[in-house]
C-alpha positions as CSV (number, residue, x, y, z in Angstrom):
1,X,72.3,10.8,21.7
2,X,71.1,8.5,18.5
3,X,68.2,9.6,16.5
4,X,65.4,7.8,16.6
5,X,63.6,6.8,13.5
6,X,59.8,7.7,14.0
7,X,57.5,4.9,14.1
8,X,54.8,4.1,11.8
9,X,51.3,4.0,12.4
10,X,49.5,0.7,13.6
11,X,47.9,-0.8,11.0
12,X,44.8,-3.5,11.3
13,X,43.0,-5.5,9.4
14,X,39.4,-6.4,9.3
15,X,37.7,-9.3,7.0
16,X,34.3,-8.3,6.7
17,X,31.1,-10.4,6.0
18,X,29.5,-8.8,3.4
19,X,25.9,-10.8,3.5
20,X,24.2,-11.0,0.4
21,X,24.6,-7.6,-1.1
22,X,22.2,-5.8,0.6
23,X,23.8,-3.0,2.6
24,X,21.2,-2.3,5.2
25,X,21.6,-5.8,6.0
26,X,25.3,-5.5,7.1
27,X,26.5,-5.3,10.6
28,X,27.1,-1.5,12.4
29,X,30.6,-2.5,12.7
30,X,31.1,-3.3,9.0
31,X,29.7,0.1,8.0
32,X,31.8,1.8,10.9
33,X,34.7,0.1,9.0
34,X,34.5,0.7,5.0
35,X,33.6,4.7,6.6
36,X,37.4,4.5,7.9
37,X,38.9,2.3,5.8
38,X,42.3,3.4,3.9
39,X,42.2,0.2,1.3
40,X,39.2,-1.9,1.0
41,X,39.6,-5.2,-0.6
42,X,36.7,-6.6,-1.9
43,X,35.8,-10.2,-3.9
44,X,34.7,-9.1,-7.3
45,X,31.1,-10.5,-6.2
46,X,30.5,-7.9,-3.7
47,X,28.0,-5.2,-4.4
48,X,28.4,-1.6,-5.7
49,X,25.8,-0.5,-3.1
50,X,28.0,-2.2,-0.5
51,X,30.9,-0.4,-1.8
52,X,29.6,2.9,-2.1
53,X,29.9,2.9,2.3
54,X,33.4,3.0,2.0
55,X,34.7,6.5,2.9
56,X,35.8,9.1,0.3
57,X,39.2,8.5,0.7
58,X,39.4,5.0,0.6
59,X,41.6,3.3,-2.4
60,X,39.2,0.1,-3.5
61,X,40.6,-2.6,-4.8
62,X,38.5,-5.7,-6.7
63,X,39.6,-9.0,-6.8
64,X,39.0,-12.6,-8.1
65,X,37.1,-14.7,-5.7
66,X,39.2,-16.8,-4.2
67,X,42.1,-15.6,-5.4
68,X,44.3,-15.2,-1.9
69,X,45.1,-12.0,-0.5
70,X,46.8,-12.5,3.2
71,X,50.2,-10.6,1.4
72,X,48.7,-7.7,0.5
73,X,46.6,-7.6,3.6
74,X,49.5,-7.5,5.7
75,X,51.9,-5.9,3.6
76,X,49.0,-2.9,3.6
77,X,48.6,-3.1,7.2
78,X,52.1,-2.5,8.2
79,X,52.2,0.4,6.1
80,X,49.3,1.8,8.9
81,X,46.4,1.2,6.8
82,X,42.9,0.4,8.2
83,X,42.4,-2.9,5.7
84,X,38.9,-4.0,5.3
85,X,39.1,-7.3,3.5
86,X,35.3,-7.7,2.1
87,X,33.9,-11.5,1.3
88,X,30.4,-12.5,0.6
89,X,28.5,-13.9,3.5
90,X,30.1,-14.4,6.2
91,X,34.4,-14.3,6.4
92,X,34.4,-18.0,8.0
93,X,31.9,-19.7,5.8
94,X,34.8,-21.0,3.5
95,X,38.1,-21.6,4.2
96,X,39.4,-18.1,2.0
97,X,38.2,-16.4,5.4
98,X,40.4,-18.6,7.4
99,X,43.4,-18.7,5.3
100,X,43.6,-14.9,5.1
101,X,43.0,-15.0,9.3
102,X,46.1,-17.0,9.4
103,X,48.1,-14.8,7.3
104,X,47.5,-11.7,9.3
105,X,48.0,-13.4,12.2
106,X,51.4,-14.5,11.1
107,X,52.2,-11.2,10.1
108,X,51.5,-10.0,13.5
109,X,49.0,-7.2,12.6
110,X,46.1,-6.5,14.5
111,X,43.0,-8.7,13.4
112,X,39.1,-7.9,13.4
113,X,36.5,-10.5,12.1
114,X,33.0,-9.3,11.4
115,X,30.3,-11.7,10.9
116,X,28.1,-11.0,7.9
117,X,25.1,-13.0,7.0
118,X,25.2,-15.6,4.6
119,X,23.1,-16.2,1.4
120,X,21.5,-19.9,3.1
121,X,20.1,-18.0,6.3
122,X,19.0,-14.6,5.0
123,X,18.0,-15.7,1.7
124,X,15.1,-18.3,3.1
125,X,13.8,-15.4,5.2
126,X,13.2,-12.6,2.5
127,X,11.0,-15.9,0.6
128,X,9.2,-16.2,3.7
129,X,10.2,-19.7,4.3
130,X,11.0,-20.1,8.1
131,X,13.6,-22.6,8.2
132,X,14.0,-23.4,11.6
133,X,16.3,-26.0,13.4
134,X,17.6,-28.8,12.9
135,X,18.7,-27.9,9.0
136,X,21.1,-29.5,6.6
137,X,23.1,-26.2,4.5
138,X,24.8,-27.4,1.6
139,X,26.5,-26.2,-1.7
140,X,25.8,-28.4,-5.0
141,X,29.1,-29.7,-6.3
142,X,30.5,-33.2,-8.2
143,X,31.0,-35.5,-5.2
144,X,28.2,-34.2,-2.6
145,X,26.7,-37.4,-0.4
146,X,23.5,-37.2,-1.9
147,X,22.2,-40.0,0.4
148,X,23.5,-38.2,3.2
149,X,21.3,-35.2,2.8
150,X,18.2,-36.9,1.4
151,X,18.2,-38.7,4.9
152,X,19.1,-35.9,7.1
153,X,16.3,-34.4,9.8
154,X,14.5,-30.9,9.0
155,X,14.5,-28.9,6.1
156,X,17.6,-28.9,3.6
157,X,19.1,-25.2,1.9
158,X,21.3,-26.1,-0.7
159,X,22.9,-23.6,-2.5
160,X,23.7,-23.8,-6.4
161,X,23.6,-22.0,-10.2
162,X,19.9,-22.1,-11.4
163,X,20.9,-24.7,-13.8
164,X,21.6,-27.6,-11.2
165,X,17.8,-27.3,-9.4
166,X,16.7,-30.1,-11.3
167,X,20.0,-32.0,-10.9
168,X,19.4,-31.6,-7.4
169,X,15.7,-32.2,-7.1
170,X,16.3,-35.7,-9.0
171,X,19.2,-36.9,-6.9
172,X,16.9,-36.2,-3.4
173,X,14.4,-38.1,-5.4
174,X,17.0,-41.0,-6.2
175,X,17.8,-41.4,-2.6
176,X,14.4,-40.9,-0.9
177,X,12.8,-37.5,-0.3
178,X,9.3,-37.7,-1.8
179,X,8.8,-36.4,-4.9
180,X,5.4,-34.4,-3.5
181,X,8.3,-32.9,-1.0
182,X,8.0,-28.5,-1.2
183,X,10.4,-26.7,-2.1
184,X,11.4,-23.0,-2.9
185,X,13.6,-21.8,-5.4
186,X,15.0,-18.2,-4.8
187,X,16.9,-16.1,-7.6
188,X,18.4,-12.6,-6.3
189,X,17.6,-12.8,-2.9
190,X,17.3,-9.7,-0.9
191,X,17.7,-8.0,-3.9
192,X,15.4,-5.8,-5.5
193,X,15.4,-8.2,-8.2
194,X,14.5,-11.1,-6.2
195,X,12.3,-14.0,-7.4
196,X,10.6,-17.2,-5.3
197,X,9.5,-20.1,-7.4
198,X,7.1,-22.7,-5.3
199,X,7.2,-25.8,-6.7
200,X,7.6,-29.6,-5.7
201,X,10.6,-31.8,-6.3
202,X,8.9,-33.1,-9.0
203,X,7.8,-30.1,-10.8
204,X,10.4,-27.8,-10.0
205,X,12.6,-28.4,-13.3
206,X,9.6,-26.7,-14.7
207,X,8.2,-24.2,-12.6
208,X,11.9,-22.7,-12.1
209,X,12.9,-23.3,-15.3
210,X,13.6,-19.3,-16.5
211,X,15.4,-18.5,-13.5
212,X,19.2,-17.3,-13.7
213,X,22.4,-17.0,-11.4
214,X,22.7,-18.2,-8.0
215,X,19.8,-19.5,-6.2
216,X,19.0,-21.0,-2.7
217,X,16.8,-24.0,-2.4
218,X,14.7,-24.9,0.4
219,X,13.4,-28.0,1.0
220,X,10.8,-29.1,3.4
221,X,7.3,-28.6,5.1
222,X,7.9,-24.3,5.8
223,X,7.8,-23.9,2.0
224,X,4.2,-24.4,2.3
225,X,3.4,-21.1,4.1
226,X,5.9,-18.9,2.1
227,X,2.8,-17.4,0.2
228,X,1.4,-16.2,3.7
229,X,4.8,-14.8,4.8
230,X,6.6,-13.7,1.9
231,X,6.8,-10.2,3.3
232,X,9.5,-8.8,0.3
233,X,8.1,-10.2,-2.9
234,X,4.4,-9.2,-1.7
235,X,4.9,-5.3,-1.0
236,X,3.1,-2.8,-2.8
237,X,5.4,-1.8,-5.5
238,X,8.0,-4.5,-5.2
239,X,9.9,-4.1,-9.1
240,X,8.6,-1.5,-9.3
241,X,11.1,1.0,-11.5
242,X,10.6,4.9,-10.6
243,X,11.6,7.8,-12.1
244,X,12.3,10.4,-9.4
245,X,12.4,14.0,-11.1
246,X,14.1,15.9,-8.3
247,X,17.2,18.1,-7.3
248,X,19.7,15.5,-5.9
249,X,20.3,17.1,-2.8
250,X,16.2,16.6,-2.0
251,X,16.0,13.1,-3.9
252,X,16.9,11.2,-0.6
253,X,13.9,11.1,1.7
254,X,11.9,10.0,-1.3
255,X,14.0,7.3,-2.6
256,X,14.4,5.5,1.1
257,X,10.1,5.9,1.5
258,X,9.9,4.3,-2.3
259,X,12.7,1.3,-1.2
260,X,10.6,0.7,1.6
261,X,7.6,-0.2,-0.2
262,X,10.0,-2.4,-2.4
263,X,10.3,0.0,-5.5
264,X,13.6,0.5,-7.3
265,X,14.4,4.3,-7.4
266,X,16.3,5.7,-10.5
267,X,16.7,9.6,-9.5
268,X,17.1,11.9,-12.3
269,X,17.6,15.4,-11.1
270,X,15.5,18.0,-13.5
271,X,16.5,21.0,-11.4
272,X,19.5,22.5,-10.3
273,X,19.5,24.9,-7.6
274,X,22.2,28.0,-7.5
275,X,22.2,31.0,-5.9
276,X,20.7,34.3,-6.9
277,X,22.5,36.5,-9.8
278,X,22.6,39.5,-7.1
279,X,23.2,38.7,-3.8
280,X,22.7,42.3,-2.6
281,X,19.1,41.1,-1.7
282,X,19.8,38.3,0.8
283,X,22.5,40.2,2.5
284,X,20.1,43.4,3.4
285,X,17.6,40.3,4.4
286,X,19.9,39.1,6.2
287,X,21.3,42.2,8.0
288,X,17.5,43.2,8.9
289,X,16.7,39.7,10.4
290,X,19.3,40.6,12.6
291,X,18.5,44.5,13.5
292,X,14.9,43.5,14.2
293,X,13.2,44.9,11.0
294,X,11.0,41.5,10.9
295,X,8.2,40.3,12.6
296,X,7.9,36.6,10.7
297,X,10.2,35.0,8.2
298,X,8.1,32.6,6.3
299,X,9.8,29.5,4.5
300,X,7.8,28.3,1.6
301,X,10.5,25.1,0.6
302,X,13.4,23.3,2.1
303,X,15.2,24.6,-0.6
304,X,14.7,28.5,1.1
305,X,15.6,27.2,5.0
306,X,18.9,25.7,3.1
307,X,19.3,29.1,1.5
308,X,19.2,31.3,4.1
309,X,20.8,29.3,6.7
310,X,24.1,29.0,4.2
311,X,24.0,32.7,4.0
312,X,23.8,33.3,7.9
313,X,26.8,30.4,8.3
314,X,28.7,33.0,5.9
315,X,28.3,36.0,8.3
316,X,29.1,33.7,10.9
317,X,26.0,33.6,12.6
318,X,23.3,30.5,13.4
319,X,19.5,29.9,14.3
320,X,20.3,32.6,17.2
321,X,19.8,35.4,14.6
322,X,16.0,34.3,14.5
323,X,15.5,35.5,18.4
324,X,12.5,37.6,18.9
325,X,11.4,37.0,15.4
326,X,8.8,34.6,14.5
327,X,8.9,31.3,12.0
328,X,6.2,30.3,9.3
329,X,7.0,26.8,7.0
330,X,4.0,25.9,4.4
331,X,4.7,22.2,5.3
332,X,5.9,19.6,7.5
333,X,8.7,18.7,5.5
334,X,10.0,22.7,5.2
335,X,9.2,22.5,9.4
336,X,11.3,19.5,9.7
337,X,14.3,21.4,7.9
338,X,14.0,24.0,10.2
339,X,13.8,22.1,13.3
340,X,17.0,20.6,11.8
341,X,18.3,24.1,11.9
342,X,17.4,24.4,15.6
343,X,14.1,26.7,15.0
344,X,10.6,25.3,16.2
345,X,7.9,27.1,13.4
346,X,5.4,28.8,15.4
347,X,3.0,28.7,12.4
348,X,2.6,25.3,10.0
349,X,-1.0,24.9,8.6
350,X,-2.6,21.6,9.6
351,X,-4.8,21.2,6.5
352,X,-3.7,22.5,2.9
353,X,-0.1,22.6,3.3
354,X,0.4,24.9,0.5
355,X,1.0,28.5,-0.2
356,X,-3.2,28.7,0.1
357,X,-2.8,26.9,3.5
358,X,-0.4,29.1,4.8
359,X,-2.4,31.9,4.2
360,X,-5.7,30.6,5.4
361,X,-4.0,30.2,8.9
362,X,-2.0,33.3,9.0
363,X,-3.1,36.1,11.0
364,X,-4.2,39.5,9.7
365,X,-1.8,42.3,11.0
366,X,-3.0,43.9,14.3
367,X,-1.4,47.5,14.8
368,X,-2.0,46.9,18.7
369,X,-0.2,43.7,19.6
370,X,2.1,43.7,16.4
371,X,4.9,45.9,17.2
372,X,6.3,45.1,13.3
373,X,4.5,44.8,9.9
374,X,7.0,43.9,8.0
375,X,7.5,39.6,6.6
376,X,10.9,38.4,5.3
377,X,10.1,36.1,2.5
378,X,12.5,33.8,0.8
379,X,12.2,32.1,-2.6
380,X,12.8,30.6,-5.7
381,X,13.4,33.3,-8.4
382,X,10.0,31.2,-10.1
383,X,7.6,31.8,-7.2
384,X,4.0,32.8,-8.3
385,X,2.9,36.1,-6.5
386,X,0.1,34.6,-4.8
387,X,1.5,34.7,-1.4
388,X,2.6,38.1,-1.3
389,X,-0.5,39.2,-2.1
390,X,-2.7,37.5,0.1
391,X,0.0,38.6,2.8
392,X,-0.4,42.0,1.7
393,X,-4.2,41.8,2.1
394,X,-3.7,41.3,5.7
395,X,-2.5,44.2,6.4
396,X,1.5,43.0,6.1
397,X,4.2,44.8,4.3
398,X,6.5,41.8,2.5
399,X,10.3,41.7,1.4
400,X,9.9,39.0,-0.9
401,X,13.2,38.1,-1.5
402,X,15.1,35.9,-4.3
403,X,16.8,33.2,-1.9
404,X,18.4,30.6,-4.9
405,X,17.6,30.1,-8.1
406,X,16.1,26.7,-10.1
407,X,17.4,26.0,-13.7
408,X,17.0,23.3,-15.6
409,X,19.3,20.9,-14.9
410,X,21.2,18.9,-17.9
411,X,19.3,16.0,-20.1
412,X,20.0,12.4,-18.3
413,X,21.6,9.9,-20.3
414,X,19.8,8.4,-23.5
415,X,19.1,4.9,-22.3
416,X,16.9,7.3,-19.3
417,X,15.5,9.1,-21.9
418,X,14.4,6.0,-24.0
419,X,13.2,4.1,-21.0
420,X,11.1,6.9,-19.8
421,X,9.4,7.5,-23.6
422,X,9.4,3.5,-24.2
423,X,7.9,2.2,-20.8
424,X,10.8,1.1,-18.9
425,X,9.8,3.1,-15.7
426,X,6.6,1.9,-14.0
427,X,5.7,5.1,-12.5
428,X,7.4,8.6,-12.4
429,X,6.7,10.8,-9.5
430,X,6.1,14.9,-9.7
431,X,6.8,16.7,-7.2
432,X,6.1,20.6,-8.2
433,X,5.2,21.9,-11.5
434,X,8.4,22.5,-12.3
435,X,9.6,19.2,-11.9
436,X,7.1,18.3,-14.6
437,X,8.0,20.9,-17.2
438,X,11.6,20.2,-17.0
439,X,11.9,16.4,-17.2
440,X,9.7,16.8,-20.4
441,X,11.5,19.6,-21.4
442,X,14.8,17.0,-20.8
443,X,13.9,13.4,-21.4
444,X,10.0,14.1,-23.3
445,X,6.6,12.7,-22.2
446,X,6.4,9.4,-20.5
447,X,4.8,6.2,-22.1
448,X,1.2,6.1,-21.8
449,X,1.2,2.9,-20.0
450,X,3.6,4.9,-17.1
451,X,1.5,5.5,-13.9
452,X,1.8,9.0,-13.1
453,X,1.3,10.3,-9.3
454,X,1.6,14.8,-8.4
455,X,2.0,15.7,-5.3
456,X,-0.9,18.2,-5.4
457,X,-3.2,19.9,-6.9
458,X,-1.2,22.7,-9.3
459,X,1.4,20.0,-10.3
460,X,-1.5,18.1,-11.3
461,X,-2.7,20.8,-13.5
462,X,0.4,21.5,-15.1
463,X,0.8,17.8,-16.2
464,X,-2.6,17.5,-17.4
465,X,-1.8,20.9,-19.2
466,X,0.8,18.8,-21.3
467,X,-0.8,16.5,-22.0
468,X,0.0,13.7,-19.1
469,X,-2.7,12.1,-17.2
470,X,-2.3,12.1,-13.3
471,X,-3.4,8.4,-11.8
472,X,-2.4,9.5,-8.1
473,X,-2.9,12.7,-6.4
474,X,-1.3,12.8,-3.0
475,X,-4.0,13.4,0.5
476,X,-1.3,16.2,1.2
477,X,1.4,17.5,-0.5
478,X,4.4,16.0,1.3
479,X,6.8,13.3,-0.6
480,X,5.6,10.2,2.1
481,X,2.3,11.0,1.4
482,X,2.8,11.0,-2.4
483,X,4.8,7.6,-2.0
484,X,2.0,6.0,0.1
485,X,-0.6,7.1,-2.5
486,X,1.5,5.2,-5.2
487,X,1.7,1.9,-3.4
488,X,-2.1,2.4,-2.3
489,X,-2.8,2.4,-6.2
490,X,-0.5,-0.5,-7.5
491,X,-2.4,-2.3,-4.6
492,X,-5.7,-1.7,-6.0
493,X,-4.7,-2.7,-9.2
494,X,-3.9,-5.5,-7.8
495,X,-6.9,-6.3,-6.3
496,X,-8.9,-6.0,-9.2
497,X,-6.1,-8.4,-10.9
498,X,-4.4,-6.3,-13.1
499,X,-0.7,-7.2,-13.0
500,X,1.6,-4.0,-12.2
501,X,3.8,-3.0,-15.2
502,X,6.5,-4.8,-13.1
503,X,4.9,-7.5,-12.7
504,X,4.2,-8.1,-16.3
505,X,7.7,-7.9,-17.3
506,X,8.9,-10.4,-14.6
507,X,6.2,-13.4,-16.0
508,X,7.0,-12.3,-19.5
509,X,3.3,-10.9,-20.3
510,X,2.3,-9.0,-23.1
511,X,2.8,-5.5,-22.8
512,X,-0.8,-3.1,-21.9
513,X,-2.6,-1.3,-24.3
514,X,-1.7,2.7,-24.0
515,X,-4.6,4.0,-21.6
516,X,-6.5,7.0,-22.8
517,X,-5.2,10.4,-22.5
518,X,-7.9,13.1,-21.4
């Protein structure tokens, strides 16, 4: 009987619509693809942030647009790769889409096309200009039937380099549109350097004049109520450049609520988190969670539910170990980590979610319906004595144990450190004291004209103690409430018609005078 050679894996290939750049605007199935992709071949137009969804182990591979790729496509593919050809917009807008189709189909490997959307319908929508039907989508290039699209129904979207608007605008002028006719001029769309002109045929030379790159142009009657429904450009701290000070692991949930005001985050971790130098501690903790030597187990930071759940996962055990014992967080953030976890907090104050809070709703110790007096507390090896104390005043014996450690984490690179002292960040956001004393300790003092927001009131007081004056104090001290007390603030300045620090440096104006420190 003949060996048999084994047979390789089946291979397929997917060309992918990668939209305008914007990841959260791709399709499921395109992120479900660059997650499992072996090779992903991408135009050299396509964005880092799209990128970066490609899995771990993915090889990535930029090429010249339009330079064609079916060969390699198939050649990878009957090797048993998952190929995930990237192209900007959608893969059948131009014919490099189709050609590549073609070559995979002819190579008999298993093809996947998934729509992306392109620059002429998403762009229009992030300018708040509603298109609509019938429209007229072209590209400017030597050749185009200018009397053509002058004369066609419904608005015209005409794609082109900034430096052909006016070309444009005169040749619809030349064969009949009315000079007065609106149009819109985007730069960056969906970007979070995206910039709508208004303007008229006429005036649009001038009024769009500093704008760079590829634009889309919109022509027609819905230009008129882009200023009501220009949802992107109009949010609270759209430009806006942030400094986030905060361990990377935690940086996350803040940079996605600052995004969705229309902020640009740029984290720069100031503390690094290890564990204790002993671990001795956390193991007898550990050991007397599970023989029943605590009552409560209070959680005072995400950063201690990570701890000790990472030290349980080493013994082997899980949330289980907490039965019969009772759960405190100081906040709804450390509450939601636990939850995570699979442990519902029987005790989160409502009001001052703080250390303070904690212990304004905590019970005293009742030697009648407590049958154990005894709290296991985990922490930072920095943790004020505050708590203890005021648990000790109930009546509570306390093992307030080391859980991780913060350090200072290394400087961030000089062009950070320059921006942050020169004014190139808008606003930096403090999230502990510590987070304050380190990034000044690592990248100095912020510019005077930097808006400054603490999460409550002791971060407050250490920043004021260097030195820094606080503009925004957060309602509560949770990161969404901090972010929504930012964008409530560049609103207001707004309102009384100051421009934003980002909006100064996109119309070119003079830079603030330093505001006084107290």
């Amino acid at each position: 009987m003949s060996a048999t050679r084994p047979r390789r894996p089946a291979g397929q290939v997917a060309l992918v619509g990668a939209g305008t750049g914007d990841p959260g605007l791709l399709a499921m199935r395109a992120a479900e693809l660059l997650a499992a992709a072996d090779l992903v071949i991408a135009d050299e137009t396509i964005s880092d942030a799209v990128l970066a969804l490609a899995g771990p182990s993915a090889e990535v591979q930029r090429v010249p647009s339009g330079a064609p790729q079916g060969a390699a496509l198939v050649a990878a593919a009957k090797d048993g790769k998952l190929v995930v050809r990237l192209l900007p917009g959608d893969p059948f807008v131009t014919d490099v889409g189709a050609r590549e189709a073609e070559a995979v189909v002819k190579g008999r490997q298993r093809l996947e096309v998934v729509p992306g959307l392109p620059a002429p319908v998403a762009v229009p929508a992030f300018a708040g200009v509603a298109v609509g039907m019938p429209r007229t989508v072209a590209h400017v290039e030597d050749g185009l039937d200018w009397a053509g699209i002058a004369g066609a129904p419904g608005h015209l979207v005409l794609t082109c380099d900034a430096s052909e608007v006016a070309k444009a605008a005169s040749a619809l002028v030349e064969h009949g549109r009315r000079a007065s006719s609106a149009v819109s001029v985007t730069a960056a769309g969906t970007t979070s350097q995206q910039r709508t002109v208004l303007s008229t045929l006429d005036m649009v030379e001038a009024d769009a004049g500093d704008l760079q790159g590829e634009v889309v142009v919109v022509v027609g009657d819905a230009v008129k109520k882009a200023d009501k429904l220009g949802w992107f450009e109009n949010r609270a701290l759209y430009g806006w450049r942030v400094l986030v000070p905060r361990t990377r692991d935690q940086a996350g949930v803040l940079s996605t609520a600052l995004r969705a005001y229309g902020a640009i985050p740029v984290e720069v971790p100031t503390i690094a988190v290890e564990p204790p130098r002993t671990p001795a501690p956390m193991e007898r903790a550990i050991k007397g969670l599970v023989t029943g030597r605590y009552l409560w187990v209070a959680f005072t930071s995400t950063n201690a539910v990570k701890a000790v759940r990472e030290k349980l996962e080493d013994f082997g055990l899980d949330a289980r170990a907490f039965a019969g014992v009772k759960v405190a967080a100081v906040g709804e953030a450390t509450a939601a980590a636990l939850v995570e976890f699979g442990l519902k907090p029987e005790l989160v104050p409502t009001e001052e979610q703080s250390s303070e809070g904690l212990l304004k709703a905590w019970a005293p110790y009742d030697d009648v319906f407590d049958p154990i007096d005894r709290v296991f507390l985990p922490r930072a090896d920095i943790a004020t004595d505050s708590l203890v104390a005021g648990l000790k005043d109930l009546g509570w014996q306390v093992d307030d144990v080391t859980a991780y450690r913060t350090v200072r984490a290394a400087p961030p690179p000089a062009e950070t450190r320059e921006a942050l002292k020169g004014g190139g960040f808008d606003a930096v956001l403090f999230t502990s004291s510590s987070t304050v004393r380190n990034l000044v300790g690592i990248a100095g003092k912020p510019h005077d004209t930097t808006v400054l927001a603490a999460i409550g009131p002791q971060t407050k007081a250490t920043a004021e103690e260097l030195g820094l004056r606080v503009d925004v104090l957060a309602d509560k001290p949770d990161v969404t409430t901090l972010v929504e007390g930012l964008a409530a603030y560049a609103l207001a300045l707004r309102a009384a018609g100051e421009l934003p620090p980002a909006a100064r440096r996109r119309k070119g104006a003079k830079k603030a005078a330093p505001r006084a420190r107290r």
